[in-house]
C-alpha positions as semicolon CSV with decimal commas, in nm:
position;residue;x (nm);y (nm);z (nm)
1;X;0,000;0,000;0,000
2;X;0,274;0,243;0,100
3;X;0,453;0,155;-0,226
4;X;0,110;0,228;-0,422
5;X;0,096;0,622;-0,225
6;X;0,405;0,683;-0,303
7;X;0,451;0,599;-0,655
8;X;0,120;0,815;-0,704
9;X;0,301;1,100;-0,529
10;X;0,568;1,056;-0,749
11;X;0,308;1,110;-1,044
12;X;0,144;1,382;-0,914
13;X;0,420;1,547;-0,822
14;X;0,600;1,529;-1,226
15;X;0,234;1,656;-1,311
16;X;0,322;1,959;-1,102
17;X;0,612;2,025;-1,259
18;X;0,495;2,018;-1,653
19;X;0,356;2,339;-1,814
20;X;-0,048;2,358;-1,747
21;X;-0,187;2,179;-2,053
22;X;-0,536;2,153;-2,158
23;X;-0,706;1,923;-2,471
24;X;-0,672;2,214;-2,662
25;X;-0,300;2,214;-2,637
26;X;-0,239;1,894;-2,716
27;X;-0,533;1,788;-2,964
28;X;-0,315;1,889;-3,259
29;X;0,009;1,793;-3,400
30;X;0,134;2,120;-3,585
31;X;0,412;1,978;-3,776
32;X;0,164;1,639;-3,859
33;X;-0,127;1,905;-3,951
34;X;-0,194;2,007;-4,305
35;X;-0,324;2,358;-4,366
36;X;-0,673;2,382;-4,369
37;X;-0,604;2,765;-4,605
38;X;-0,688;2,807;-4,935
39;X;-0,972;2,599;-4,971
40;X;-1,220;2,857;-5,104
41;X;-1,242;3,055;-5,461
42;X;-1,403;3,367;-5,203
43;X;-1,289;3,643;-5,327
44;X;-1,177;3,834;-5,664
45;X;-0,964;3,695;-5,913
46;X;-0,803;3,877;-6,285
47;X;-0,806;3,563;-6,528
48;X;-0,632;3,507;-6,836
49;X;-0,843;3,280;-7,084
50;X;-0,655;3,042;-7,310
51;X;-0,964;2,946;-7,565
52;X;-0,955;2,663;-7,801
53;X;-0,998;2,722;-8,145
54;X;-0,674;2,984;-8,210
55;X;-0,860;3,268;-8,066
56;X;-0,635;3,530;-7,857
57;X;-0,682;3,507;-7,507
58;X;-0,866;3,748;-7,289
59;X;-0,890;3,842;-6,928
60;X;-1,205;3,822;-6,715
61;X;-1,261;3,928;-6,400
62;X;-1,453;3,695;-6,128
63;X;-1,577;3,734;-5,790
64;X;-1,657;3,401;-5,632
65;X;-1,908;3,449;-5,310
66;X;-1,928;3,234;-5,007
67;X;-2,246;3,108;-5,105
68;X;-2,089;2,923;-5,343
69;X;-2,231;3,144;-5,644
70;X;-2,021;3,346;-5,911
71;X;-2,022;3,656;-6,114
72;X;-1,783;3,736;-6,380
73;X;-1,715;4,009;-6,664
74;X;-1,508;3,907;-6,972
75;X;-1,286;4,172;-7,152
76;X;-1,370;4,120;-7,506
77;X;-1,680;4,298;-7,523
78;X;-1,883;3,961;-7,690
79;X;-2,083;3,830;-7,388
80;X;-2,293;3,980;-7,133
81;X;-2,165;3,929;-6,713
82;X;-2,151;3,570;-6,687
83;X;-2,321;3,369;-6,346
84;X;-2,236;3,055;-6,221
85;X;-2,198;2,810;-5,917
86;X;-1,902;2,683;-5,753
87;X;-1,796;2,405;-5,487
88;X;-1,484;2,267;-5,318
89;X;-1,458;1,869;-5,496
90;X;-1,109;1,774;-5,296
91;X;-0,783;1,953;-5,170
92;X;-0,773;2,255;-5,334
93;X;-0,946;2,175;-5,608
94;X;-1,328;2,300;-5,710
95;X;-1,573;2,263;-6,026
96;X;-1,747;2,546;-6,157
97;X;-2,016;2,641;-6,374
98;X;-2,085;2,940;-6,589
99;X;-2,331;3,063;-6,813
100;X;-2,331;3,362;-6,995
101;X;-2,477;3,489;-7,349
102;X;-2,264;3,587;-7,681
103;X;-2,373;3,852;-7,936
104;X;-2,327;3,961;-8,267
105;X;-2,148;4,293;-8,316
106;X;-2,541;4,424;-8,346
107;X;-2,547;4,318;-7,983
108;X;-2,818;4,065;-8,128
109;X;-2,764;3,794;-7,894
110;X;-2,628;3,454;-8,068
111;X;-2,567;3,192;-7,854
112;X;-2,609;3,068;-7,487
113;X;-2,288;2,902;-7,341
114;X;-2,250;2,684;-7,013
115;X;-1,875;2,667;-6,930
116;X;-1,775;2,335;-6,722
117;X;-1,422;2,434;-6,543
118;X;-1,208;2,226;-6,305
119;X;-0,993;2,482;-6,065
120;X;-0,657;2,416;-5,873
121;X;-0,544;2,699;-5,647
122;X;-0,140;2,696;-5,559
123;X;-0,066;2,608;-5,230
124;X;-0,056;2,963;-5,081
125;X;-0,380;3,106;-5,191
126;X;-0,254;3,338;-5,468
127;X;-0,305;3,154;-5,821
128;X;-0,546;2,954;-5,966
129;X;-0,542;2,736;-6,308
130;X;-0,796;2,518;-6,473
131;X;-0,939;2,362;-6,790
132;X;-1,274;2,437;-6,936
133;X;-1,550;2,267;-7,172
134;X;-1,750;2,452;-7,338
135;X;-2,127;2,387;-7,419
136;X;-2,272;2,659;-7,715
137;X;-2,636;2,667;-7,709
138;X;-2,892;2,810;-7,933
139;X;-3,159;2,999;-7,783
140;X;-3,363;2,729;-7,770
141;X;-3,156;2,554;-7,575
142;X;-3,006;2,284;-7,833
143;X;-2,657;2,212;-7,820
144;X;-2,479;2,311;-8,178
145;X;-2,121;2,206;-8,067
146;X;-1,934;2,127;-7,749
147;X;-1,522;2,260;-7,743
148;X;-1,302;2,113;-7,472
149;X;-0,929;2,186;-7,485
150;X;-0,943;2,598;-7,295
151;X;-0,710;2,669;-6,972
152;X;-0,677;2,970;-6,771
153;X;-0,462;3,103;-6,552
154;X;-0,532;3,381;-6,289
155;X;-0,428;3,593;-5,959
156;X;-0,629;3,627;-5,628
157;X;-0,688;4,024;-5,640
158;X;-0,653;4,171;-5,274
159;X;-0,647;4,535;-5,139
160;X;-0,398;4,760;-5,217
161;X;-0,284;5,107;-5,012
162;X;-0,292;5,431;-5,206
163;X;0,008;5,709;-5,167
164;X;-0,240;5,900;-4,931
165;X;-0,360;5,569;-4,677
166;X;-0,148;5,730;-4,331
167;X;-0,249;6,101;-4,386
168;X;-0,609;6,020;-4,490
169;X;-0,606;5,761;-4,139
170;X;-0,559;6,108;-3,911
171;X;-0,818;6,311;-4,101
172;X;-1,096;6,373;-3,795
Protein backbone atom coordinates (compact mmCIF):
# COMPACT_ATOMS: atom_id res chain seq x y z
CA UNK A 1 0.00 0.00 0.00
CA UNK A 2 2.74 2.43 1.00
CA UNK A 3 4.53 1.55 -2.26
CA UNK A 4 1.10 2.28 -4.22
CA UNK A 5 0.96 6.22 -2.25
CA UNK A 6 4.05 6.83 -3.03
CA UNK A 7 4.51 5.99 -6.55
CA UNK A 8 1.20 8.15 -7.04
CA UNK A 9 3.01 11.00 -5.29
CA UNK A 10 5.68 10.56 -7.49
CA UNK A 11 3.08 11.10 -10.44
CA UNK A 12 1.44 13.82 -9.14
CA UNK A 13 4.20 15.47 -8.22
CA UNK A 14 6.00 15.29 -12.26
CA UNK A 15 2.34 16.56 -13.11
CA UNK A 16 3.22 19.59 -11.02
CA UNK A 17 6.12 20.25 -12.59
CA UNK A 18 4.95 20.18 -16.53
CA UNK A 19 3.56 23.39 -18.14
CA UNK A 20 -0.48 23.58 -17.47
CA UNK A 21 -1.87 21.79 -20.53
CA UNK A 22 -5.36 21.53 -21.58
CA UNK A 23 -7.06 19.23 -24.71
CA UNK A 24 -6.72 22.14 -26.62
CA UNK A 25 -3.00 22.14 -26.37
CA UNK A 26 -2.39 18.94 -27.16
CA UNK A 27 -5.33 17.88 -29.64
CA UNK A 28 -3.15 18.89 -32.59
CA UNK A 29 0.09 17.93 -34.00
CA UNK A 30 1.34 21.20 -35.85
CA UNK A 31 4.12 19.78 -37.76
CA UNK A 32 1.64 16.39 -38.59
CA UNK A 33 -1.27 19.05 -39.51
CA UNK A 34 -1.94 20.07 -43.05
CA UNK A 35 -3.24 23.58 -43.66
CA UNK A 36 -6.73 23.82 -43.69
CA UNK A 37 -6.04 27.65 -46.05
CA UNK A 38 -6.88 28.07 -49.35
CA UNK A 39 -9.72 25.99 -49.71
CA UNK A 40 -12.20 28.57 -51.04
CA UNK A 41 -12.42 30.55 -54.61
CA UNK A 42 -14.03 33.67 -52.03
CA UNK A 43 -12.89 36.43 -53.27
CA UNK A 44 -11.77 38.34 -56.64
CA UNK A 45 -9.64 36.95 -59.13
CA UNK A 46 -8.03 38.77 -62.85
CA UNK A 47 -8.06 35.63 -65.28
CA UNK A 48 -6.32 35.07 -68.36
CA UNK A 49 -8.43 32.80 -70.84
CA UNK A 50 -6.55 30.42 -73.10
CA UNK A 51 -9.64 29.46 -75.65
CA UNK A 52 -9.55 26.63 -78.01
CA UNK A 53 -9.98 27.22 -81.45
CA UNK A 54 -6.74 29.84 -82.10
CA UNK A 55 -8.60 32.68 -80.66
CA UNK A 56 -6.35 35.30 -78.57
CA UNK A 57 -6.82 35.07 -75.07
CA UNK A 58 -8.66 37.48 -72.89
CA UNK A 59 -8.90 38.42 -69.28
CA UNK A 60 -12.05 38.22 -67.15
CA UNK A 61 -12.61 39.28 -64.00
CA UNK A 62 -14.53 36.95 -61.28
CA UNK A 63 -15.77 37.34 -57.90
CA UNK A 64 -16.57 34.01 -56.32
CA UNK A 65 -19.08 34.49 -53.10
CA UNK A 66 -19.28 32.34 -50.07
CA UNK A 67 -22.46 31.08 -51.05
CA UNK A 68 -20.89 29.23 -53.43
CA UNK A 69 -22.31 31.44 -56.44
CA UNK A 70 -20.21 33.46 -59.11
CA UNK A 71 -20.22 36.56 -61.14
CA UNK A 72 -17.83 37.36 -63.80
CA UNK A 73 -17.15 40.09 -66.64
CA UNK A 74 -15.08 39.07 -69.72
CA UNK A 75 -12.86 41.72 -71.52
CA UNK A 76 -13.70 41.20 -75.06
CA UNK A 77 -16.80 42.98 -75.23
CA UNK A 78 -18.83 39.61 -76.90
CA UNK A 79 -20.83 38.30 -73.88
CA UNK A 80 -22.93 39.80 -71.33
CA UNK A 81 -21.65 39.29 -67.13
CA UNK A 82 -21.51 35.70 -66.87
CA UNK A 83 -23.21 33.69 -63.46
CA UNK A 84 -22.36 30.55 -62.21
CA UNK A 85 -21.98 28.10 -59.17
CA UNK A 86 -19.02 26.83 -57.53
CA UNK A 87 -17.96 24.05 -54.87
CA UNK A 88 -14.84 22.67 -53.18
CA UNK A 89 -14.58 18.69 -54.96
CA UNK A 90 -11.09 17.74 -52.96
CA UNK A 91 -7.83 19.53 -51.70
CA UNK A 92 -7.73 22.55 -53.34
CA UNK A 93 -9.46 21.75 -56.08
CA UNK A 94 -13.28 23.00 -57.10
CA UNK A 95 -15.73 22.63 -60.26
CA UNK A 96 -17.47 25.46 -61.57
CA UNK A 97 -20.16 26.41 -63.74
CA UNK A 98 -20.85 29.40 -65.89
CA UNK A 99 -23.31 30.63 -68.13
CA UNK A 100 -23.31 33.62 -69.95
CA UNK A 101 -24.77 34.89 -73.49
CA UNK A 102 -22.64 35.87 -76.81
CA UNK A 103 -23.73 38.52 -79.36
CA UNK A 104 -23.27 39.61 -82.67
CA UNK A 105 -21.48 42.93 -83.16
CA UNK A 106 -25.41 44.24 -83.46
CA UNK A 107 -25.47 43.18 -79.83
CA UNK A 108 -28.18 40.65 -81.28
CA UNK A 109 -27.64 37.94 -78.94
CA UNK A 110 -26.28 34.54 -80.68
CA UNK A 111 -25.67 31.92 -78.54
CA UNK A 112 -26.09 30.68 -74.87
CA UNK A 113 -22.88 29.02 -73.41
CA UNK A 114 -22.50 26.84 -70.13
CA UNK A 115 -18.75 26.67 -69.30
CA UNK A 116 -17.75 23.35 -67.22
CA UNK A 117 -14.22 24.34 -65.43
CA UNK A 118 -12.08 22.26 -63.05
CA UNK A 119 -9.93 24.82 -60.65
CA UNK A 120 -6.57 24.16 -58.73
CA UNK A 121 -5.44 26.99 -56.47
CA UNK A 122 -1.40 26.96 -55.59
CA UNK A 123 -0.66 26.08 -52.30
CA UNK A 124 -0.56 29.63 -50.81
CA UNK A 125 -3.80 31.06 -51.91
CA UNK A 126 -2.54 33.38 -54.68
CA UNK A 127 -3.05 31.54 -58.21
CA UNK A 128 -5.46 29.54 -59.66
CA UNK A 129 -5.42 27.36 -63.08
CA UNK A 130 -7.96 25.18 -64.73
CA UNK A 131 -9.39 23.62 -67.90
CA UNK A 132 -12.74 24.37 -69.36
CA UNK A 133 -15.50 22.67 -71.72
CA UNK A 134 -17.50 24.52 -73.38
CA UNK A 135 -21.27 23.87 -74.19
CA UNK A 136 -22.72 26.59 -77.15
CA UNK A 137 -26.36 26.67 -77.09
CA UNK A 138 -28.92 28.10 -79.33
CA UNK A 139 -31.59 29.99 -77.83
CA UNK A 140 -33.63 27.29 -77.70
CA UNK A 141 -31.56 25.54 -75.75
CA UNK A 142 -30.06 22.84 -78.33
CA UNK A 143 -26.57 22.12 -78.20
CA UNK A 144 -24.79 23.11 -81.78
CA UNK A 145 -21.21 22.06 -80.67
CA UNK A 146 -19.34 21.27 -77.49
CA UNK A 147 -15.22 22.60 -77.43
CA UNK A 148 -13.02 21.13 -74.72
CA UNK A 149 -9.29 21.86 -74.85
CA UNK A 150 -9.43 25.98 -72.95
CA UNK A 151 -7.10 26.69 -69.72
CA UNK A 152 -6.77 29.70 -67.71
CA UNK A 153 -4.62 31.03 -65.52
CA UNK A 154 -5.32 33.81 -62.89
CA UNK A 155 -4.28 35.93 -59.59
CA UNK A 156 -6.29 36.27 -56.28
CA UNK A 157 -6.88 40.24 -56.40
CA UNK A 158 -6.53 41.71 -52.74
CA UNK A 159 -6.47 45.35 -51.39
CA UNK A 160 -3.98 47.60 -52.17
CA UNK A 161 -2.84 51.07 -50.12
CA UNK A 162 -2.92 54.31 -52.06
CA UNK A 163 0.08 57.09 -51.67
CA UNK A 164 -2.40 59.00 -49.31
CA UNK A 165 -3.60 55.69 -46.77
CA UNK A 166 -1.48 57.30 -43.31
CA UNK A 167 -2.49 61.01 -43.86
CA UNK A 168 -6.09 60.20 -44.90
CA UNK A 169 -6.06 57.61 -41.39
CA UNK A 170 -5.59 61.08 -39.11
CA UNK A 171 -8.18 63.11 -41.01
CA UNK A 172 -10.96 63.73 -37.95
Amino acid sequence: MKRFVVLNLAVLMAAAALPAQSIFDSIRTPDKALATVNQTLEGTWLMELHRPGGLSPTLNLITFHPDGTAVASTADGTQATNHGVWVRVGDRKFLQTMYLFNFDTNRALTTVVKVRINAQVSADGQSIKGTTELVIMDQAGRVLNTVTGGTYTGVRLSPEIPGDFYDFQKVQ
